[in-house]
C-alpha positions as CSV (number, residue, x, y, z in Angstrom):
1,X,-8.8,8.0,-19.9
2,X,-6.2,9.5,-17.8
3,X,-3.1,8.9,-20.2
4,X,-5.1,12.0,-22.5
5,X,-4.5,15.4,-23.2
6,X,-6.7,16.6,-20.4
7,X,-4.8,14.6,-17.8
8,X,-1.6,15.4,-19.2
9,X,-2.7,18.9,-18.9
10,X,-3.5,18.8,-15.3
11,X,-0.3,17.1,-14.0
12,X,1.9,19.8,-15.5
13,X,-0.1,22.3,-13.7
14,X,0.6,20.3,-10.8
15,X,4.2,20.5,-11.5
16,X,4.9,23.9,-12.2
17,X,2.6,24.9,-9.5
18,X,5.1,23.2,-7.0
19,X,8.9,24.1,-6.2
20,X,9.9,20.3,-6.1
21,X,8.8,18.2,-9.2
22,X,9.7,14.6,-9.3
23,X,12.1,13.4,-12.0
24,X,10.5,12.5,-15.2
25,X,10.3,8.6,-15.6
26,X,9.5,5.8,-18.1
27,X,7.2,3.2,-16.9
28,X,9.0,-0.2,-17.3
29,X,7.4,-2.4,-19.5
30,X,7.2,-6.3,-18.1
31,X,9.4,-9.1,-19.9
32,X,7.2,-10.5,-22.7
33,X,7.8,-13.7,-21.2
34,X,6.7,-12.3,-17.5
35,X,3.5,-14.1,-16.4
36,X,1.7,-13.7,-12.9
37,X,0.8,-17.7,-11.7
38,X,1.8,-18.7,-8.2
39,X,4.6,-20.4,-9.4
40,X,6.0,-17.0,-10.3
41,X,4.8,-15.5,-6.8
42,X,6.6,-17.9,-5.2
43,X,9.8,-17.8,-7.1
44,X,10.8,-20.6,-8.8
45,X,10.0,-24.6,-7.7
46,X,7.9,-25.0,-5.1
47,X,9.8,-25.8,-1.9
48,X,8.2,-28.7,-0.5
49,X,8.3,-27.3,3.3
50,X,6.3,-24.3,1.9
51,X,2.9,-24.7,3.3
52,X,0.3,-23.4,0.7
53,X,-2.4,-21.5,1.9
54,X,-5.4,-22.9,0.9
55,X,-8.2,-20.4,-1.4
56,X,-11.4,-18.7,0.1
57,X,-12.3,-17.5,3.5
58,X,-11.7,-19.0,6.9
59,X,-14.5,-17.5,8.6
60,X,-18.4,-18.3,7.5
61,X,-19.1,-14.8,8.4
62,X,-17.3,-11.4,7.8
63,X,-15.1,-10.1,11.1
64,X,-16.3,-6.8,12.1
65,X,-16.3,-3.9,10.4
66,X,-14.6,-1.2,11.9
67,X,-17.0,1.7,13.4
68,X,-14.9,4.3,11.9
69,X,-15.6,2.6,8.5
70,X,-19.1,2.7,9.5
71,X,-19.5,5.8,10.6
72,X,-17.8,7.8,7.6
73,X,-19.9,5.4,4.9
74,X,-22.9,6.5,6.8
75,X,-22.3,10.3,7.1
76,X,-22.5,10.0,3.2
77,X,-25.4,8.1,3.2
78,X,-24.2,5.4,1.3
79,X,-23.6,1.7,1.5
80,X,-20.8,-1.0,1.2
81,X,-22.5,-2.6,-1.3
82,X,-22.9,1.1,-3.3
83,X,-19.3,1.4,-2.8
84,X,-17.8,-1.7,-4.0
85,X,-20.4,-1.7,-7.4
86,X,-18.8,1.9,-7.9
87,X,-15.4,1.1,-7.7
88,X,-16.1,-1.6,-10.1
89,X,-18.0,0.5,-12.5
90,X,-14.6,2.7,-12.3
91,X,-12.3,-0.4,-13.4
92,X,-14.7,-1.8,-16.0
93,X,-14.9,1.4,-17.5
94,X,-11.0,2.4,-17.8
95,X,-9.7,0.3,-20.1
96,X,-5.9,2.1,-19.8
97,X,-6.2,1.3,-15.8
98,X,-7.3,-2.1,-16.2
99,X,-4.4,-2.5,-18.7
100,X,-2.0,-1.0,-16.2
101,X,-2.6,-2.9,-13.3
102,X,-1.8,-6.0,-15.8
103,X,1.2,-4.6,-16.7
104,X,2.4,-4.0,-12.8
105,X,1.6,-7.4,-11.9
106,X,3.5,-9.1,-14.1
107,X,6.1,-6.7,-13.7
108,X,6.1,-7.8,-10.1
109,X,5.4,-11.4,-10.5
110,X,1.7,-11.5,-8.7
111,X,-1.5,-12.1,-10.4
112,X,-3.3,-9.1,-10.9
113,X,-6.6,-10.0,-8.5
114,X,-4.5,-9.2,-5.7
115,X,-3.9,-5.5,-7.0
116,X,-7.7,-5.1,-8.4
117,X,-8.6,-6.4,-4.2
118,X,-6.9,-4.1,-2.7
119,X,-8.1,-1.3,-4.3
120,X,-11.6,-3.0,-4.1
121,X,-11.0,-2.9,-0.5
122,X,-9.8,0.3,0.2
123,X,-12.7,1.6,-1.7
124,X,-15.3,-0.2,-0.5
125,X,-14.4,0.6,3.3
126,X,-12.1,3.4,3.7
127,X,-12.0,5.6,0.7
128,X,-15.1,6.8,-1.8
129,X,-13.6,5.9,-5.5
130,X,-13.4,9.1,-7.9
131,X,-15.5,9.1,-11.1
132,X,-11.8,7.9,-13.4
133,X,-8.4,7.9,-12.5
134,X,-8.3,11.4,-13.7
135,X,-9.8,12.2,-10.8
136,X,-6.6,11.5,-8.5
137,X,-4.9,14.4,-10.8
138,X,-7.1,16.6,-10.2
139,X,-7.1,16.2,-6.5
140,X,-3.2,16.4,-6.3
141,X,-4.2,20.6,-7.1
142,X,-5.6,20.3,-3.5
143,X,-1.9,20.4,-2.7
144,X,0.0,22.3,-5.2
145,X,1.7,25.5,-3.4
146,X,0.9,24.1,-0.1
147,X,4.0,24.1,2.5
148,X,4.5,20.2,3.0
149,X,6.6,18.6,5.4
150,X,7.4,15.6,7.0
151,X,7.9,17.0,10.6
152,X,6.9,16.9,14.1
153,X,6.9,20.2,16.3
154,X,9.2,21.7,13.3
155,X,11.4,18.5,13.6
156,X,11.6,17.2,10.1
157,X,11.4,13.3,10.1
158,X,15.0,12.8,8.5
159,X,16.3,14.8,11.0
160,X,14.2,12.9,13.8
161,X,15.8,9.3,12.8
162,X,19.4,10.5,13.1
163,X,19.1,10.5,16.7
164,X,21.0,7.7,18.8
165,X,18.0,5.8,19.2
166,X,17.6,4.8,15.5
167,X,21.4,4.2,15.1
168,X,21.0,0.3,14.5
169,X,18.3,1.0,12.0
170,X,20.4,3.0,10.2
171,X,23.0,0.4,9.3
172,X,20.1,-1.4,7.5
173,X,20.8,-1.2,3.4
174,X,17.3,-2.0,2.9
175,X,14.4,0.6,2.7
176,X,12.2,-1.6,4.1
177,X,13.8,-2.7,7.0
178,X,15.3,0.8,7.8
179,X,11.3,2.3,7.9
180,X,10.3,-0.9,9.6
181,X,13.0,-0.6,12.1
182,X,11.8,3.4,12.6
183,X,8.8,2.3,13.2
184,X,9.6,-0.4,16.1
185,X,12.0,2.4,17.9
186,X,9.2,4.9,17.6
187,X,6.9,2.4,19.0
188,X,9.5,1.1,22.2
189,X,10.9,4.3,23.0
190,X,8.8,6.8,22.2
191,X,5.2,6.7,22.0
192,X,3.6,8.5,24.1
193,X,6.7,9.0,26.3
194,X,8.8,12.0,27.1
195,X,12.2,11.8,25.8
196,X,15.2,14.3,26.1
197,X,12.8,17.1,27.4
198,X,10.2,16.5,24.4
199,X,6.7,14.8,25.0
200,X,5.7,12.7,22.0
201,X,1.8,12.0,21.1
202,X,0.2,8.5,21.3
203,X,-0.1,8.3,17.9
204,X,1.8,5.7,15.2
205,X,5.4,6.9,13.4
206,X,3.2,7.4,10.2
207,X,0.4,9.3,11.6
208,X,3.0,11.7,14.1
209,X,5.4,12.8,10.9
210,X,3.2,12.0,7.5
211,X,0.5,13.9,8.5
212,X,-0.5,17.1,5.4
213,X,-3.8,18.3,7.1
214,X,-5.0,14.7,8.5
215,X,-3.9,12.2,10.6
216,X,-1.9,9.1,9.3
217,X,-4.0,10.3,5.1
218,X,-3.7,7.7,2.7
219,X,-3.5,9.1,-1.2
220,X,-4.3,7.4,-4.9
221,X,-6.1,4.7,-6.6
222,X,-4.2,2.4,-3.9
223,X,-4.7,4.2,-1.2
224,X,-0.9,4.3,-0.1
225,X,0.5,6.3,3.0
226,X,3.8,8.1,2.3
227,X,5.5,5.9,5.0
228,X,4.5,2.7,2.8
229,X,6.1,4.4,-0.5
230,X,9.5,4.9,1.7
231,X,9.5,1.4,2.5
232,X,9.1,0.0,-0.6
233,X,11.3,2.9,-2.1
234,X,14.3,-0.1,-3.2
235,X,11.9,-2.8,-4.5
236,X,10.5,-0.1,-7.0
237,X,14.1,1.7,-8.0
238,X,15.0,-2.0,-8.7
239,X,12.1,-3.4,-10.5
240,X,10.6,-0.3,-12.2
241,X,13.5,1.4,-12.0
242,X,11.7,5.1,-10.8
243,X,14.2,7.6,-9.4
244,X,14.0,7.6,-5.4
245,X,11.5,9.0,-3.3
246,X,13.2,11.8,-0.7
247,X,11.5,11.8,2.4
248,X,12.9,15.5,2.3
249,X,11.0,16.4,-0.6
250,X,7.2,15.5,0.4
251,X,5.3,16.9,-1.9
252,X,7.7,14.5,-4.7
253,X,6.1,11.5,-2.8
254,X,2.6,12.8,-2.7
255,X,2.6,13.8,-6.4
256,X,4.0,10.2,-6.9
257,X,1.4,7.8,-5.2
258,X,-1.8,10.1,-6.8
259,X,-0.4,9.4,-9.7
260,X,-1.9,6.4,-11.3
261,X,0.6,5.5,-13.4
262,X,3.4,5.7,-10.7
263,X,1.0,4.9,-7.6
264,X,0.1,1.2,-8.9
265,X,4.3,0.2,-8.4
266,X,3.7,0.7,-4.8
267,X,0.9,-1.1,-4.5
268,X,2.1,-3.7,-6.5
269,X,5.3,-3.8,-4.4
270,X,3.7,-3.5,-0.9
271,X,1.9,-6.7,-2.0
272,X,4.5,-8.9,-3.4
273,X,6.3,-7.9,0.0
274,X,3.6,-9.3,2.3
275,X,4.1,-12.7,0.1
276,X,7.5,-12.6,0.4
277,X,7.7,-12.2,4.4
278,X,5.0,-15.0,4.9
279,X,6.9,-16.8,2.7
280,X,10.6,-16.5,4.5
281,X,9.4,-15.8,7.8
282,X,6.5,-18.1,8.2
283,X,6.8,-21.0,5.8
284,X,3.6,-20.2,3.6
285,X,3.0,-19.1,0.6
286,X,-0.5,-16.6,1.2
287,X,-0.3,-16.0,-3.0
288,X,-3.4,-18.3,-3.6
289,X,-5.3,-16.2,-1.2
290,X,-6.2,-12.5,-2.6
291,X,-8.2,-12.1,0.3
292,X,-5.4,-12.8,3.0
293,X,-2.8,-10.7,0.7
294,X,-5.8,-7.8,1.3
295,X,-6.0,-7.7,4.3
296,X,-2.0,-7.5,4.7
297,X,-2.1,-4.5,2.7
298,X,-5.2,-3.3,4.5
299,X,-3.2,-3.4,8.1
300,X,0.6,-3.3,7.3
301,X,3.7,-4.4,8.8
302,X,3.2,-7.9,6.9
303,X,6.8,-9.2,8.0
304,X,5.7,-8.5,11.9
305,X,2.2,-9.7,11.4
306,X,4.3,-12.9,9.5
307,X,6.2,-13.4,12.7
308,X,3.6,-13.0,14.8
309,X,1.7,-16.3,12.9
310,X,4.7,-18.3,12.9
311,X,4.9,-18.5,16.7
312,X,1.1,-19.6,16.5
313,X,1.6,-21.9,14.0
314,X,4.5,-23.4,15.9
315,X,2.2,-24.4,18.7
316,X,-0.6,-25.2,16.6
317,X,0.6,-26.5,13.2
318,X,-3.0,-26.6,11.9
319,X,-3.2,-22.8,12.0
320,X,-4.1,-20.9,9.3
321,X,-3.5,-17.1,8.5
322,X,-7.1,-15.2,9.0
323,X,-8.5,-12.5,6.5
324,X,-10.3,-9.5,8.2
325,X,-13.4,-7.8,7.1
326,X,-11.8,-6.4,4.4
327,X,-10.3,-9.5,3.0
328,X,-13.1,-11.2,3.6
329,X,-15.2,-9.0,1.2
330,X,-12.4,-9.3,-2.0
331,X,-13.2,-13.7,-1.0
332,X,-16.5,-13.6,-1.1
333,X,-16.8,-11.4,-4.3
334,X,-13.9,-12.9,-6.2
335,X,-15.9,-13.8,-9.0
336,X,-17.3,-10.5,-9.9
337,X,-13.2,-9.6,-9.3
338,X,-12.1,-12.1,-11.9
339,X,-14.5,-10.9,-14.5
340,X,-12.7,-8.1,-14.7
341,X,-9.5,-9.2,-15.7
């Protein structure tokens, strides 16, 4: 299991192999009296003009999967089915994971299903799971000595958001609104456009400065992008109480979400803030739903996408949020999910 000597081993390799080692931390542990029902996810009493979202899927048949998806699961000549009995294999047989991710959720207030999907999820379509969670410490090697940067054309990121453009984000407090607010800037003003003399790619925020060696990677049991650590940077400094992430010092961030122990925070954060923007922005509560709260963390930006539903719903009051392919799948399976907890 990866809280052994071997593992413990390997990540201070990692660390002395690299100029910038994160702070050394304590994992929180939850409030013995912490538990992870809906009533918890939504805070408190229910508020009658909450609309709660009903279980299971709304489509009879899965949405398309993407070809990308396709095409990488085939080039390895496997299958989704393959995939998803191999990522449960890996949580049925690490007892110290399993007993993690029930110590995050309740730590964040969400039932655990909803952490156990989107790791499911991500390793089902996008990602093939490692043989143990060791195996995420032994790929952060890949990247110990390595220059990392987050930077465009030699432009590091921190340096890129100071520019007049992104003044109003910066008077955000809020991690998550700040990147959020980035990200909207990058999108209006310069995708793909030439600004002050400089022509910027067609590419997302995340995928133009969080880039290692490959477009827009995603890292860890949880598959995280470094852009989605920085945004949920607060909620975890407040909750687990972890030092914060430097966008400065990249390879910090990237030794941070492949590292189980620390990785499973984000995840658990990035989730309990897709409930909490459907919830405020939208008037629903999407926590009896694992497979809509999957497919939030499988496409982002939940507090746009939140906004986006609530003008639909507003003409049509009978409309429901959707799960995608990949939501889809953690619905239709959620029994075999369930038996793990």
């Amino acid at each position: 299991m990866y809280f052994g000597n071997l593992v413990g081993s390997i990540l201070a390799l990692v660390l002395a192999m690299t100029s910038t080692a994160p702070a050394a931390y304590a994992a929180p542990k939850a409030p013995a009296n912490s538990s992870a029902s809906p009533r918890d996810e939504t805070k408190g009493t229910p508020d009658p003009d909450i609309l709660m979202m009903p279980i299971g899927n709304m489509n009879m048949e899965q949405p398309p999967v993407p070809s990308a998806s396709r095409t990488r699961t085939k080039a390895f000549k496997r299958t989704y089915d393959y995939k998803f009995e191999r990522v449960l294999d890996l949580l049925r047989n690490d007892e110290d994971l399993m007993g993690q991710i029930k110590e995050v959720a309740k730590l964040y207030e969400i039932d655990p299903i909803h952490i156990i999907g989107a790791i499911v999820g991500e390793h089902t379509y996008n990602y093939d799971s490692l043989d143990s969670a060791q195996g995420y410490y032994l790929k952060a090697l890949n990247y110990a000595g390595l220059r990392i940067e987050f930077e465009y054309e030699g432009e590091k990121v921190t340096k890129f958001i100071q520019r007049r453009q992104f003044r109003t984000c910066n008077t955000f407090k809020d991690s998550s609104a700040r990147w959020r607010c980035y990200e909207k800037v990058w999108n209006e003003t310069f995708l793909g456009q030439k600004v002050d003399g400089i022509q910027y790619p067609l590419k997302r925020f995340h995928q133009t400065f969080f880039r290692p060696m490959f477009a827009g990677q995603s890292f860890g049991i949880g598959q995280l992008t470094p852009l989605t650590a920085l945004k949920m940077n607060d909620m975890v400094q407040e909750i687990s109480k972890f030092p914060a992430l430097d966008p400065d010092r990249a390879m910090d961030i990237y030794q941070t979400v492949m590292n189980p122990e620390m990785s499973l925070h984000y995840t658990a954060a990035a989730i309990r803030d897709a409930i909490e923007a459907y919830r405020e922005v939208a008037r629903i509560d999407i926590s009896p739903n694992p497979g809509i709260t999957a497919t939030l963390y499988n496409l982002g930006n939940p507090w746009e996408r939140a906004a986006a539903y609530a003008a639909r719903r507003e003409k049509d009051p009978e409309n429901l949020p959707q799960e995608n392919y990949y939501g889809w799948l953690v619905n239709a399976r959620i029994d075999a999910l369930r038996a793990l907890l």
